[in-house]
C-alpha positions, 0 to 999 in steps of 0.5 A, a space after each residue: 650815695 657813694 662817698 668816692 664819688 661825692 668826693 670826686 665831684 667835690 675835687 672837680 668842682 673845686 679843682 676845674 669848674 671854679 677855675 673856669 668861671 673865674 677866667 671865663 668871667 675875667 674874675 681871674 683877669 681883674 685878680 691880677 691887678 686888684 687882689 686885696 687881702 687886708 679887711 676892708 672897712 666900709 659899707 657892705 651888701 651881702 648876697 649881692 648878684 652881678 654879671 661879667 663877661 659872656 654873662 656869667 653871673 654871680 647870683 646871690 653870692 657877692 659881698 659888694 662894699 664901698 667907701 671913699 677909697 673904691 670898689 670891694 668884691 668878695 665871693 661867698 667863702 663856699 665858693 672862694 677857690 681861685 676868686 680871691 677878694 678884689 678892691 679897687 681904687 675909685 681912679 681906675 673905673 669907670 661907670 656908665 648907666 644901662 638899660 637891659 630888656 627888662 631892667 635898668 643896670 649900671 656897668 662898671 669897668 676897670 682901667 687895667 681889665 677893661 674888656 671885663 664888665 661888672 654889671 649891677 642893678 641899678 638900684 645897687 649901683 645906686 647905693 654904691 655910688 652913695 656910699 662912694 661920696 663925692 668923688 669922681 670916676 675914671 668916666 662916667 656915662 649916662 648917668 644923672 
């Protein structure tokens, strides 16, 4: 193949679509107010999936993690431009269990963004609420 046009597809790519996603998502929208940068200590769940606003997802390529502080979500580095690392606290989500056509979910969203949905398999959403430990959410709904 060409190796221009590899390039120009790489730059686009890059430069246009991931931007795209991530405002289409609401992943910019969230970036504003939970952007984290420091090395977050606590459990962690390579390779995850998730959904967020108009059903975009992010399949196979999340990091998710918890730990008594809050909620960490990081995009597979290949895939890192415009979506930066997001952390946050416990006391701005909210959660609420869900049942889809086909499976069950949990929805998580967040005080300072809450028209963006992170939406998880509920057995994910289980193991970050265990590993959350007793704490308290913002609210939650529908859940056992």
């Amino acid at each position: 193949m060409n190796l221009e046009l590899i390039l120009i597809v790489v730059f686009l790519v890059l430069v246009v679509i991931f931007p795209l996603i991530g405002r289409i998502s609401g992943w910019s929208a969230l970036a504003n107010f939970y952007r984290f940068s420091g090395e977050f200590q606590g459990e962690r769940w390579r390779f995850q999936s998730a959904e967020m606003r108009w059903r975009i997802g992010y399949n196979n390529c999340l990091t998710i993690g918890a730990n008594e502080s809050g909620l960490y979500i990081s995009l597979f580095f290949l895939f890192r431009f415009n979506h930066p690392n997001l952390f946050i606290p416990w006391n701005e989500v909210t959660l609420d269990a869900k049942k889809g056509f086909l499976y069950k979910y949990l929805e998580f969203r967040f005080l300072q963004a809450p028209m963006i949905p992170f939406r998880v398999s509920e057995r994910l959403g289980q193991r970050i609420m265990q590993s959350a430990g007793p704490m308290r959410f913002g609210k939650e709904e529908g859940l056992r």
